[in-house]
C-alpha positions in Angstrom: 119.3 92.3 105.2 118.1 93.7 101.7 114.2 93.5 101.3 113.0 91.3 98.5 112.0 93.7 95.3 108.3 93.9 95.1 108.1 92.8 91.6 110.2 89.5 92.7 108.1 89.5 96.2 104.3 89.7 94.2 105.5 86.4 92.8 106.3 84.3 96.4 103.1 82.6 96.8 100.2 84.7 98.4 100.4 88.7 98.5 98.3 90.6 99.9 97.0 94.7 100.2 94.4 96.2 102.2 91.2 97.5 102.1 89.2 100.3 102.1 90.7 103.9 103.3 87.1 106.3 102.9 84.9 104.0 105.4 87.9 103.7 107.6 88.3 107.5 107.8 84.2 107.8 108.5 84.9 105.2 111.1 87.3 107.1 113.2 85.4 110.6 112.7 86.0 112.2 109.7 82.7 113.7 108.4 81.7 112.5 104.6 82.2 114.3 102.1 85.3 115.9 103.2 88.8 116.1 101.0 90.2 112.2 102.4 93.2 113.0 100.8 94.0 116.3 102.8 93.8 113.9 106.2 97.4 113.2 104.8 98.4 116.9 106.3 95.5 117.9 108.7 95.6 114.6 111.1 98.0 112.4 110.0 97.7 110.4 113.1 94.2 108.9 111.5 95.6 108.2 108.6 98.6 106.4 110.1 96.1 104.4 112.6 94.3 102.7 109.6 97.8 101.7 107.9 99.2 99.9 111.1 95.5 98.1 111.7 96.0 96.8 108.3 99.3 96.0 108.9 98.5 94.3 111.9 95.9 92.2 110.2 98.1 90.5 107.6 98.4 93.4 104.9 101.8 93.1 102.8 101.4 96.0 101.5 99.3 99.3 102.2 97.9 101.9 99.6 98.4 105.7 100.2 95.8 107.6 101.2 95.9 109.2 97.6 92.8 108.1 95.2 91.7 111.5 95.1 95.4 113.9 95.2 95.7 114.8 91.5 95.0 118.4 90.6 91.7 117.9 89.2 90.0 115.6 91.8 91.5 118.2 94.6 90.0 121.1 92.8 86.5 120.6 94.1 87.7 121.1 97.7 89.8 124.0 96.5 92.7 122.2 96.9 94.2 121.8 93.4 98.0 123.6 94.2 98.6 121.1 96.9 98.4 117.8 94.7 102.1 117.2 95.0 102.4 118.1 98.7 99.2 116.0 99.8 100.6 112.8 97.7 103.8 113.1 99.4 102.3 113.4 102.7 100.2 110.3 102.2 103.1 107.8 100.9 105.4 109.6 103.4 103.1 107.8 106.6 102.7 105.1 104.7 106.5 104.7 104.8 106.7 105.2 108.2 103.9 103.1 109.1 105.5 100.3 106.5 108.7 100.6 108.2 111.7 98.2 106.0 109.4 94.9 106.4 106.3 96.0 104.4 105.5 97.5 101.0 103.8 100.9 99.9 101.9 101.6 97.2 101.4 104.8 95.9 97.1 105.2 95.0 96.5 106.9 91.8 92.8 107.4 91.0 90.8 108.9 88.0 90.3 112.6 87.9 86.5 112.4 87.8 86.1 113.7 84.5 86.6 113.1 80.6 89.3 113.8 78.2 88.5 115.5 74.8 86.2 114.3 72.9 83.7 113.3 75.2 84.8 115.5 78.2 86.8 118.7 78.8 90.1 117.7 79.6 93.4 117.8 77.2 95.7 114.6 77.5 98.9 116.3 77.6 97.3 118.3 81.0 95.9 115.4 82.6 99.4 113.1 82.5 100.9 116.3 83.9 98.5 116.4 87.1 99.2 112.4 87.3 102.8 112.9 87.1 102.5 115.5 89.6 101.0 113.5 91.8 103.2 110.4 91.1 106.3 112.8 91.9 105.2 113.0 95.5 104.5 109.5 96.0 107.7 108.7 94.7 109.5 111.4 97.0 107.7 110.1 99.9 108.8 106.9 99.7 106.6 104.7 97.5 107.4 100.9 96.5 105.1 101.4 93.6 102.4 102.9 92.1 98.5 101.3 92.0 96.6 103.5 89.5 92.9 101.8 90.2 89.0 102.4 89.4 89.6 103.4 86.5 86.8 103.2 83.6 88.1 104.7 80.2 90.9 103.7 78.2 92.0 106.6 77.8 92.3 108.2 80.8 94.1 105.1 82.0 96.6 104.9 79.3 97.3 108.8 80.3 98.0 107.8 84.0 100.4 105.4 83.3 102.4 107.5 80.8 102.6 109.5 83.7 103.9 107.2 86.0 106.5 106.2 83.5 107.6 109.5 82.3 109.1 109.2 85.5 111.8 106.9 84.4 111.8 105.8 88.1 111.6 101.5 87.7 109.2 100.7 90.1 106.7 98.6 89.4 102.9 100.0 88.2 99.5 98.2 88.7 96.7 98.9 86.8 92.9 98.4 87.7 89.6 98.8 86.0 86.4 98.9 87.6 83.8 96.8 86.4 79.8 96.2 86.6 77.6 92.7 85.5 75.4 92.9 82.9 73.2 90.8 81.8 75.7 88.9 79.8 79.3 90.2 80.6 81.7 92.4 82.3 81.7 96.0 81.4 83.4 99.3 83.1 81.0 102.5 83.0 82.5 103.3 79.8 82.0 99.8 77.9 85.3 98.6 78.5 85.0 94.7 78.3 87.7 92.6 80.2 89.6 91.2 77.5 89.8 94.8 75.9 90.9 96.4 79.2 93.8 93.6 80.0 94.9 93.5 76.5 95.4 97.5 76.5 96.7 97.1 80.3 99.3 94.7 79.0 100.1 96.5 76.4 101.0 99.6 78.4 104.0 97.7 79.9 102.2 97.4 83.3 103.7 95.0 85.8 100.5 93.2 87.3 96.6 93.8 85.7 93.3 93.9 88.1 90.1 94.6 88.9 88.3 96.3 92.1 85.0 98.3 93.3 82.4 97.9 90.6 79.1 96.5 91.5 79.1 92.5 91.7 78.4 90.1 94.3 80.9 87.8 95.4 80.2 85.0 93.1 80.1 87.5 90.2 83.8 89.1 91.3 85.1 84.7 91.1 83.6 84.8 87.7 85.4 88.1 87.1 88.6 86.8 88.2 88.1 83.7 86.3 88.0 86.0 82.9 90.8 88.0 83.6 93.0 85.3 84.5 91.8 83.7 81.2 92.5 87.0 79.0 96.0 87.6 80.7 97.2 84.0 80.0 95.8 84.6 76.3 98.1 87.4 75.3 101.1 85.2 76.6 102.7 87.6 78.6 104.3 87.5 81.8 102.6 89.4 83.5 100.4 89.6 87.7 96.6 89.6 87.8 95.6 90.9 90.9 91.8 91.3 92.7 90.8 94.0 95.1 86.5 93.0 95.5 84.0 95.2 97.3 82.7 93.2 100.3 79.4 92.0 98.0 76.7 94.1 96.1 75.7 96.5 98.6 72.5 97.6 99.6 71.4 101.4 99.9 69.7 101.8 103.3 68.3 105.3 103.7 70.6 106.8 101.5 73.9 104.8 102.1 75.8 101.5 101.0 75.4 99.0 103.5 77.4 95.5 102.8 76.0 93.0 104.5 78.8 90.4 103.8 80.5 89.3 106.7 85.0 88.4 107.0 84.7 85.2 107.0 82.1 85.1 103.6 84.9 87.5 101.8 87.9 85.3 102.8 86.0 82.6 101.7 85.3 84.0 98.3 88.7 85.4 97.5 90.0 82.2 98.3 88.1 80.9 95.3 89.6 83.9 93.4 93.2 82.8 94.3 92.0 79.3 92.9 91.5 81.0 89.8 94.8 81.9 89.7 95.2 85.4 90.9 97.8 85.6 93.9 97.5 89.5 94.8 94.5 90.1 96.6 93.1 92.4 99.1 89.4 94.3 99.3 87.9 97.7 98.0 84.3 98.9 99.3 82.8 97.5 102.6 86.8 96.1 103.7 88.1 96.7 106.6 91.0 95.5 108.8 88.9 92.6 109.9 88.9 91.1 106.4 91.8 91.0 106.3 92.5 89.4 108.9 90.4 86.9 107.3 91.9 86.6 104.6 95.6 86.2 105.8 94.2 83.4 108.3 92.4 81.5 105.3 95.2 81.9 102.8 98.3 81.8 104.8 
């Protein structure tokens, strides 16, 4: 039996993605503030044991293990020549963990720097280390692509170049990461939500969204609400979908604690689906669990 497309499957009722990958890796050993993405090749088998507990909770499809594999991002672990062999490692178990029933998409995450003016880095290098990194995802086996947190136009507009330089039809998600302010929605960069779907749109993306930021759950329904209401505006046909941190956290001796249980998150993200947003899953503070939760609430 063929598999549904993903851009057709998005569109049949409820969809949903994981959650987080970093507290996941913490949880089953690895040591903080190690290169995540190189797990991909140094003990796969971790890697592979988050996908199938998300897959076992409910997750239509996973994300690679890949926020962090372009050139840049891998350079402050010394890592930068193995950007394409690290993303193709990470959408190659995702494949396998997968298998023909569920999706893969391939993570794509911001370099953690500028381009020129404000920063050091020159556009034409920085959609070469995304398409770099896009190359292995789509070599190992990658449904899509999810480029996600980012904050600058810019740099988001270079990513999906990238993606589509490829020429390779699959569908591309775009995210922007957003905080509250006193009055609005911004990303670190000023980005407002009607600004950052507009340009998303505009970029020929397949579905628009949000995730991480710092917002409680209330304020990620509101955030929802906006987006939904800026999509619809430009009068395209295109996804909105919502990956939320598990609440505002709070910093307990030095870390991010979230204090939101699976059943509150389930309960919130059903009032994001409400909103109209139909592809959902969970960012910081997720885990398998909520999942879980969410796939027994909304299916």
């Amino acid at each position: 039996m063929t598999r549904t497309d993903l851009r057709t499957a998005i569109r049949n009722g409820v969809f949903l993605l994981d959650g987080a990958m970093g507290t996941q890796l913490i949880a089953r050993g690895i040591e903080p503030g190690v290169c995540n993405d190189a797990i991909n090749v140094e003990s796969p088998e971790i890697v592979a044991d988050i996908h199938h507990a998300y897959l076992q909770a409910g997750s239509d499809a996973i994300v690679t293990n890949t926020f962090g594999a372009n050139r840049y991002a891998l350079a402050r672990h010394g890592r930068s020549d193995e950007a394409y062999a690290i993303s193709r490692a990470g959408a190659e178990l995702a494949r396998k963990a997968a298998g023909e029933g569920r999706y893969v998409l391939g993570d794509i995450g911001p370099t953690g720097d500028f381009l020129e003016p404000l920063g050091g880095l020159k556009a034409d290098d920085v959609r070469e280390a995304f398409a770099e990194q896009a190359r292995g995802l789509l070599d190992g086996g990658a449904d899509g692509f999810i480029i996600e947190t980012m904050t600058a136009l810019d740099e988001l507009d270079v990513a999906v170049a990238a993606v589509k330089s490829l020429d390779s039809g699959l569908p591309v998600f775009a995210s922007m990461s957003f905080d509250k302010t006193a009055s609005d929605y911004r990303t670190m960069m000023g980005v407002d939500v009607s600004t950052a779907v507009t340009k998303m749109i505009a970029l020929g993306v397949d579905a628009v969204g949000f995730n991480c930021g710092t917002a409680t759950l209330d304020e990620y329904v509101v955030l929802a609400e906006r987006y939904v209401l800026a999509a619809r505006s430009t009068g395209a046909d295109v996804m909105v979908f919502a990956e939320p941190n598990a609440g505002k956290p709070e910093l307990v001796d030095g870390e991010a604690v979230y204090r939101v249980t699976p059943e509150e998150f389930a309960a919130a993200v059903k009032r994001i689906r409400a909103a109209g947003v139909h592809v959902l899953g969970g960012c910081c503070g997720t885990a398998p669990p909520f999942i879980a939760a969410l796939a027994k609430a909304l299916k």
